[in-house]
C-alpha positions in Angstrom: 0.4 -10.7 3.7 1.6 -11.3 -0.1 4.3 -13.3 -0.4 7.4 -14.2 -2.8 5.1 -16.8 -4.6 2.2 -13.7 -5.1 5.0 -12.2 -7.0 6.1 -15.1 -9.1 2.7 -15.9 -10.0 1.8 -12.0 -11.1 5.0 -11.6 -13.0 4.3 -14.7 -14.7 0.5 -13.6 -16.0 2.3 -9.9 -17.5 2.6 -9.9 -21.3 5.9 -10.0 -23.0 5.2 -6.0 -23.9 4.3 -5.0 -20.4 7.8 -3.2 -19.1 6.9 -3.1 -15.7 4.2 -4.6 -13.2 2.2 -2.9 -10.5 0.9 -5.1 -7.6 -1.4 -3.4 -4.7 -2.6 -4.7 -1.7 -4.6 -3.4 0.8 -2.5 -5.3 3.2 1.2 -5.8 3.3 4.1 -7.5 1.6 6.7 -10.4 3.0 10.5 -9.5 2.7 10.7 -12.2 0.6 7.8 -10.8 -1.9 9.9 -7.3 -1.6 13.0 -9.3 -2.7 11.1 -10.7 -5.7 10.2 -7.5 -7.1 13.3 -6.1 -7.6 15.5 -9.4 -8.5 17.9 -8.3 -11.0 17.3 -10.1 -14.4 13.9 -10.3 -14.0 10.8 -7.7 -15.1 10.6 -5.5 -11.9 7.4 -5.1 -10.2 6.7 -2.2 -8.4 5.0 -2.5 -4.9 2.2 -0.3 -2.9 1.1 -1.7 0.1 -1.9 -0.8 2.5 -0.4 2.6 4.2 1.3 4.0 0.9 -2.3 3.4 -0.8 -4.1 5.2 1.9 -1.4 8.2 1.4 -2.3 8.2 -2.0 -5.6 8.3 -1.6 -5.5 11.1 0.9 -3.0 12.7 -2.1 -5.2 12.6 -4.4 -8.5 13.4 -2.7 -9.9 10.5 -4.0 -13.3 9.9 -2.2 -12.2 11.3 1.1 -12.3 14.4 3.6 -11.1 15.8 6.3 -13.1 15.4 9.3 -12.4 17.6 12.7 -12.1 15.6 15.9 -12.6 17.2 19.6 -12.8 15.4 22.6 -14.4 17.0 26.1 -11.9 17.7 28.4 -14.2 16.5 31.1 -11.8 17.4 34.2 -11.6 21.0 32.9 -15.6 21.5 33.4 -15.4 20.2 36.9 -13.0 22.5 38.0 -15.5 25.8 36.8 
């Protein structure tokens, strides 16, 4: 899990020229580290966790597929 001092420490390594930061993680982010982000009066960060990178992965077709899933309804082929 990222935390508030993930945050700190990334918004501290962006340039003076750098508007706005981007932090992923394949994981998830603490309230506290989604509090940081936004704290008024300092550069905003904006956050994508895990799920939402997954999503935009899917989005974007980026290296994926769809794949069909069936399962055997086993109890139906007893019954015939």
């Amino acid at each position: 899990m990222v935390g508030a001092g993930d945050i700190r420490d990334f918004r501290g390594s962006l340039n003076n020229n750098i508007e706005k930061g981007l932090f992923i993680t394949t994981g998830t982010f603490s309230k506290a580290a989604k509090l940081e982000a936004v704290d008024p009066g300092k550069r905003l960060i904006d956050l994508l966790d895990g799920e939402e990178l997954i999503d935009k992965i899917v989005e974007c077709n980026i290296g994926v597929h769809e794949v069909r899933d069936y399962e055997i309804d086993e109890e139906f082929f007893k019954k015939i």
